[in-house]
C-alpha angles and dihedrals in degrees: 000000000000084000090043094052083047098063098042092051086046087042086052092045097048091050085049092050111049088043116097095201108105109242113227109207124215126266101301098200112075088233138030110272101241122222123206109229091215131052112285126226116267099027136146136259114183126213114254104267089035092150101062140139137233110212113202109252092243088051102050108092077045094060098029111033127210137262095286098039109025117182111249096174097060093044094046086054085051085047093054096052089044093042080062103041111029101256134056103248116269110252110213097194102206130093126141094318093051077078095041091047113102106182113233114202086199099050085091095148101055136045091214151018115194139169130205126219094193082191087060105033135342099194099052144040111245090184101065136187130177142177154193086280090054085069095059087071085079093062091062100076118069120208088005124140114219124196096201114211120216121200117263099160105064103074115179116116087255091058091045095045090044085055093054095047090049099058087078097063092035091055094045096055092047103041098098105071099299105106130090114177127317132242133222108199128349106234105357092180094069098053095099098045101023104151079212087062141298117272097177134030125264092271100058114134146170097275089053087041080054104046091048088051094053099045091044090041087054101043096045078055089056097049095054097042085086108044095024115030103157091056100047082060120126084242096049112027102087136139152208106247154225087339087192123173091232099208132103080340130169102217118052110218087219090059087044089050085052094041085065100254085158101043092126095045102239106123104095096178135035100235114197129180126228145171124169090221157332122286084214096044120111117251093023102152142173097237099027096048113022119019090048124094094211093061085053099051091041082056108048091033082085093058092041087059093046086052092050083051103058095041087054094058116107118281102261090048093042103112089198085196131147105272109223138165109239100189129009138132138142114306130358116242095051099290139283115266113245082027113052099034109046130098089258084070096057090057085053088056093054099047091045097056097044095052088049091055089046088059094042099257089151104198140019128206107197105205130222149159144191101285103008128136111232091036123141104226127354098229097201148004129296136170092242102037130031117239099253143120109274127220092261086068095068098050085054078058089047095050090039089051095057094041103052129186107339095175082070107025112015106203136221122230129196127167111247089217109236126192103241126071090220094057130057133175134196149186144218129203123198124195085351096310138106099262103165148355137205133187124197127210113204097168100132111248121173125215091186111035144025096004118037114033097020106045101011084228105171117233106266115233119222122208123213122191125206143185117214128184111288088235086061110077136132134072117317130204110252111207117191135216098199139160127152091276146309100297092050111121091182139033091052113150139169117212087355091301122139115202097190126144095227097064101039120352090271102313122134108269111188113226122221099211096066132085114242133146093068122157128183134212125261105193123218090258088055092254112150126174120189130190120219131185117242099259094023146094144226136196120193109199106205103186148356141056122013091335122128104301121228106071118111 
């Protein structure tokens, strides 16, 4: 019997295999996954500009351009984003070189100098000068929204004076109407232990970290009160802060809270770091780290305690400020090739970020830099990395597209639980009803190794069965987050859409070889049964707009 059960399961796998035709496999979950049709109680609402970047402050002339050779591929990515959600997405300009930068009046040529220690870092420069031309960048963007990072962790008379002497022609490039909020130091809490180099000695803690913030947050206020008065206002003058890394750290942001950060009342968002993982660290994997929802909630689990935390604190403590993440992506270091930059990752990204909405975690800042692994988009050419748009791009587009404009119609998001760790699913609710879903499929499939060309093993199809509301019923528009398979760096697309650099500087091209314009069934009962490739997303918009008519 047991022989006889052998062949007929290698007879099966050798007709699968040698088929062409994809194989779509039966509902997987043992139920439906109900929906409520209103909005349910503990979601999310996400702040306007909720899909945004941090660009690492070396990078940044890189990424933005300046006044004679703007950067229209970059700005036409941000247009896209902002063409989707209401609102280009905000830039904080920091990262580990906003504490290396010391501004130089005289470097009037260049916007940078910068030397690499390739022992410390080979991506950055962690010997940074900048002058007056660095602060045309900020003039490349229309309609963008900087934070601007000053440098806290360089702490010799000649860095403090040089950051003194910079506020005026910060201030200056962001005054009309470009500025969001400022920010003092990127990860404090790794001054003392930072692997890059130490800035402060091994007792530092959270009332010295204080007392530094205060006095510098002061005297840059000073300092703008003359050339930018409108902006060093109570009403204007506001940060990002503490910006801490939030890992094996050596200062606690409810104990800096204690300790009167805000004492003068300047720090409009509560800014945290994070990264899943390092891009050096063993057992780092596609599937185990990245594409599994599990591995997302463990990580963020740490920044919604710290937010419980500091909501808990007594009332005249309580901050009661937006929670965002300032600077997060993959993983730290710049990201690991095959890993990073790979179309898994952008649905990482997406389930990430999602998961992060749904926890009001009200904003998230992707970081990148010219070079780096997990970045969205290489703005020029180097000789180690093609100016193009990256995977991770695709899964921002993704995000933006479910989302939809929040300056209009702010959404709220809330995680329809699935069974599997390699799957997630989410909904948005718009004016108190059910608006959208997406699933995401985070099941590795390769497109280069081990499944497609090796074993010709077809890409399995997952189903995935809802109920909707009864009143919810009629055909419903189907957009796809697709690329060959997990490992794909290229050939990724949304509805079809390509956002390439090659075709068209970054705006959306739609291709004619893929499939878009989808829609799917409601039934009248509300039943809805979607099919989903195994590393890819969906998203079934239900109502509004100019989406597919028929719903009610």
């Amino acid at each position: 019997m047991a022989l006889t059960l052998l062949f007929l399961l290698m007879l099966s796998w050798t007709l699968h295999s040698s088929s062409h035709a994809v194989t779509v496999r039966p509902p997987r979950h043992p139920s439906t996954i109900s929906v409520d049709g209103t909005t349910p109680p503990g979601v999310g609402v996400p702040l306007d500009a909720f899909v945004s970047f941090s660009i690492e402050f070396s990078s940044f002339p890189d990424f933005a351009g300046n006044s004679s050779n703007p950067n229209t591929f970059s700005n036409n990515l941000l247009n896209n984003l902002g063409n989707l959600t209401g609102s280009k997405p905000i830039v904080r300009v920091g990262g580990n070189t906003q504490d290396y930068a010391i501004f130089n009046s005289s470097l009037l040529d260049l916007a940078t100098v910068g030397i690499f220690d390739p022992e410390i870092s080979p991506d950055y420069p962690t010997t940074l000068t900048f002058g007056p031309k660095y602060f045309e960048s900020y003039h490349t963007f229309p309609d963008v929204k900087f934070v601007h990072g000053y440098n806290l962790g360089r702490n010799s008379s000649a860095a403090r004076n040089a950051l003194i002497e910079s506020v005026s022609y910060a201030c200056k490039a962001l005054r009309d109407g470009r500025l969001l909020y400022w920010e003092l130091g990127n990860e404090p809490d790794l001054y003392s232990t930072s692997a890059q180099g130490a800035v402060r000695p091994p007792n530092w803690n959270e009332r010295w970290y204080v007392r530094q913030w205060l006095h510098w947050t002061g005297e840059i206020r000073e300092a703008m009160e003359g050339p930018c008065p409108n902006l060093a206002t109570p009403e204007k003058y506001k940060y990002y802060a503490p910006s801490f890394a939030n890992t094996d750290a050596t200062l606690n942001p409810v104990v800096t809270w204690r300790e009167g950060i805000n004492r003068d009342n300047d720090i409009a968002i509560i800014s945290s770091h994070n990264y899943i993982n390092g891009a050096d660290e063993p057992g780092v994997t596609l599937q185990g780290t990245l594409m599994n929802h599990s591995s997302n909630v463990a990580s963020i689990a740490l920044q919604l305690n710290e937010s419980r935390l500091l909501s808990g604190l007594p009332y005249k403590l309580n901050p009661d400020l937006p929670f965002i993440l300032g600077e997060t992506n993959s993983l730290y270091n710049q990201g690991r090739p095959g890993l990073s930059n790979t179309f898994g990752a952008a649905l990482w990204g997406v389930d990430f970020n999602l998961w992060c909405a749904t926890n009001n975690i009200q904003r998230v800042h992707m970081h990148q830099g010219t070079n780096y692994r997990y970045q969205a988009w290489q703005p020029i050419d180097t000789n180690k990395v093609a100016k193009g748009t990256k995977a991770p791009y695709y899964g921002s587009i993704a995000v933006a597209s479910f989302l939809g404009d929040i300056v209009t119609a702010t959404p709220s998001i809330t995680n329809l639980p699935l069974p599997d760790e390699q799957e997630s699913a989410y909904a948005a609710y718009v004016d108190g009803k059910l608006d959208r879903i997406i699933v995401i499929n985070m099941m590795e499939y390769n497109a280069t190794a081990g499944n497609r060309y090796i074993n010709h093993y077809p890409r399995p199809i997952e189903q995935y069965r809802f109920q909707l509301p009864e009143g919810c019923h009629g055909e419903a528009g189907v957009q796809r987050l697709m690329a060959n398979g997990s490992d794909a760096i290229t050939g990724v697309t949304f509805d079809g859409y390509s956002y390439n650099w090659e075709l068209d500087n970054g705006m959306p091209v739609l291709l004619h070889n893929i499939t878009r314009g989808e829609t799917v069934t409601v039934s009248e009962g509300g039943k809805m049964s979607i099919d989903v490739p195994r590393s890819s997303a969906v998203i079934v918009e239900l109502k509004h707009g100019n989406r597919p008519q028929g719903l009610s």
